[in-house]
C-alpha positions as CSV (number, residue, x, y, z in Angstrom):
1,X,-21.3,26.2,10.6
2,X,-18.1,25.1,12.9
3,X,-15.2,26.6,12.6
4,X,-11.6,26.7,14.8
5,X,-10.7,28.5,17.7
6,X,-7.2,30.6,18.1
7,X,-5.8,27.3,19.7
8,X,-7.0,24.9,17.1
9,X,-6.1,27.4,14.4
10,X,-2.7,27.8,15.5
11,X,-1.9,24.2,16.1
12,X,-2.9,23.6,12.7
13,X,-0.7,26.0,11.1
14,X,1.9,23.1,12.1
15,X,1.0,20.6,9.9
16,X,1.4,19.5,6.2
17,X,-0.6,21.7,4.0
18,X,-2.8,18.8,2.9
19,X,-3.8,17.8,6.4
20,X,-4.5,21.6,6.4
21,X,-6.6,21.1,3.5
22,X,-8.7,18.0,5.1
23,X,-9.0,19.7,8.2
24,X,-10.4,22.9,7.0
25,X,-12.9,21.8,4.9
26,X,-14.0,18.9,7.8
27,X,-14.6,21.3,10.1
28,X,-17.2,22.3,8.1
29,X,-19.3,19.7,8.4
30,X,-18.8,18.6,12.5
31,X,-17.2,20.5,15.2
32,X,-13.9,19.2,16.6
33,X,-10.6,21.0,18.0
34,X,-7.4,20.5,17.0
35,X,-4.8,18.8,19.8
36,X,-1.6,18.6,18.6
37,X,0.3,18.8,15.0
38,X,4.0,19.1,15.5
39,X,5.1,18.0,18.5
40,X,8.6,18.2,19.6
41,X,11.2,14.9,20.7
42,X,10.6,15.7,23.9
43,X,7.0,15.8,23.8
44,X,6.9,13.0,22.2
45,X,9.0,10.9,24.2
46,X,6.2,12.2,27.1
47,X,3.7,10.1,25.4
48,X,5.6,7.5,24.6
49,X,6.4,6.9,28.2
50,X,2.5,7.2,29.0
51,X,1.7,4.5,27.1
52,X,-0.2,7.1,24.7
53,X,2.8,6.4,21.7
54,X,4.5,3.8,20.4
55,X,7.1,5.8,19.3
56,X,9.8,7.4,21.9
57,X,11.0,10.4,19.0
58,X,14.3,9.5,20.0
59,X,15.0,5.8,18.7
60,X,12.8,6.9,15.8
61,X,10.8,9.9,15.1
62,X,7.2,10.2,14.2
63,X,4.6,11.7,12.2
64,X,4.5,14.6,14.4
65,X,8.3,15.0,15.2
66,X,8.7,16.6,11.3
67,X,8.3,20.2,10.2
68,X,5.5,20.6,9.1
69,X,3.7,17.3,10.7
70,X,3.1,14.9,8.7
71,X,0.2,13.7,11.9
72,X,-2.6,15.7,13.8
73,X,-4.6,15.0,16.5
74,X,-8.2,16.1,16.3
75,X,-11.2,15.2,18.6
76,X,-14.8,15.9,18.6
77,X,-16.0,19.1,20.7
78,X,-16.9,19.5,22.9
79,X,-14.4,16.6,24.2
80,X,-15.7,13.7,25.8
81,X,-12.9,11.3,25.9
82,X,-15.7,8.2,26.4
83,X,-17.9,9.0,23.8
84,X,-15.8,6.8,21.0
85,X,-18.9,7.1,18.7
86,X,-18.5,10.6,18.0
87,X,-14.3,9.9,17.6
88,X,-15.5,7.1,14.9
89,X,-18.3,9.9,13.3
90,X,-15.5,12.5,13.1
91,X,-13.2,10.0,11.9
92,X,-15.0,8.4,8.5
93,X,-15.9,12.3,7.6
94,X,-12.1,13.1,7.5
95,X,-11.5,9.8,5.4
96,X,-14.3,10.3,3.4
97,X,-13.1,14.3,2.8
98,X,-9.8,13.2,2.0
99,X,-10.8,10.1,-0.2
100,X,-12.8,13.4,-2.4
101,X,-9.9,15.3,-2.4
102,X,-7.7,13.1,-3.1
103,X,-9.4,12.2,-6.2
104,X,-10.0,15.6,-7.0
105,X,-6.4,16.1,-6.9
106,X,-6.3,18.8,-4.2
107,X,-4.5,16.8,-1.9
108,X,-1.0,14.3,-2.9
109,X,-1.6,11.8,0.4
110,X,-3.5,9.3,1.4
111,X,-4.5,9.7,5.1
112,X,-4.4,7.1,7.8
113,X,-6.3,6.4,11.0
114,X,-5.1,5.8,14.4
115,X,-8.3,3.6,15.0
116,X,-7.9,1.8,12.1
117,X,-4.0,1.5,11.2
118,X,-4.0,-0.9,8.2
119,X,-7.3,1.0,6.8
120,X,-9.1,-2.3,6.2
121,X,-12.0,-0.9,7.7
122,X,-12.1,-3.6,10.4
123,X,-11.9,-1.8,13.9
124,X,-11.8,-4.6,16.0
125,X,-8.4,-6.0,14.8
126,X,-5.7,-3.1,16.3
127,X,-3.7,-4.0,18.5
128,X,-2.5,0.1,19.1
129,X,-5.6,2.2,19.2
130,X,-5.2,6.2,18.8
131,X,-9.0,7.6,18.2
132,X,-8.0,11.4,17.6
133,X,-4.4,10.4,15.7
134,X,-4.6,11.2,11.7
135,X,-1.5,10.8,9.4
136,X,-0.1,11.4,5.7
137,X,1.0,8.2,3.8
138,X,1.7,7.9,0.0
């Protein structure tokens, strides 16, 4: 069975307990690492001016500006940046596990996708796409 690293671990220990919660028991299931949870303006306003945001963290903050993150970033390992079937794999486990525990009432959010923004399951429609990006909403 997967599990974290030390990095993945420790970048986790950033993030809202219930992305903690989906994470952990995902993990379980398919190997991935853990990117980035909290992420600070500066950071932030990195991305942003790669093109890899649409959020500077200055104007406005996101997800992962707050303490803890109310985002992750998570990708299948090992990594293979062009290998977007794994990203979609990875991704319909951690909505599926949070869907459960949602309903289970172990988590309190909803979670969206950064490959699928308005979560009408429709891929082909986003104008932003952000394969490892997960992120709280009520």
């Amino acid at each position: 069975m997967p599990k974290f690293g030390e990095r993945s671990s420790n970048n986790l220990k950033s993030v809202h307990a219930d992305l903690q919660i989906i994470m952990n028991e995902a993990v379980k299931h398919f190997d991935f690492t853990v990117l980035e949870g909290h992420r600070t303006v500066e950071r932030q306003n990195e991305l942003f001016h790669q093109g890899k945001s649409k959020i500077d963290g200055i104007k406005k903050l996101g997800k992962h500006n707050h303490l803890p993150s109310l985002a992750v970033d998570v990708a299948p390992y090992p990594i293979d940046w062009n290998d977007k079937p794994r990203f979609y794999y990875l991704a319909g486990l951690i909505k599926g596990i949070a869907s459960e525990l949602l309903a289970k009432g172990e988590i309190s959010h909803r979670v969206r996708w950064g490959g699928d923004w308005d979560s009408d399951g429709k891929f082909n429609d986003q104008t932003f796409i952000d394969l490892p990006h997960f992120e709280l909403i009520k």
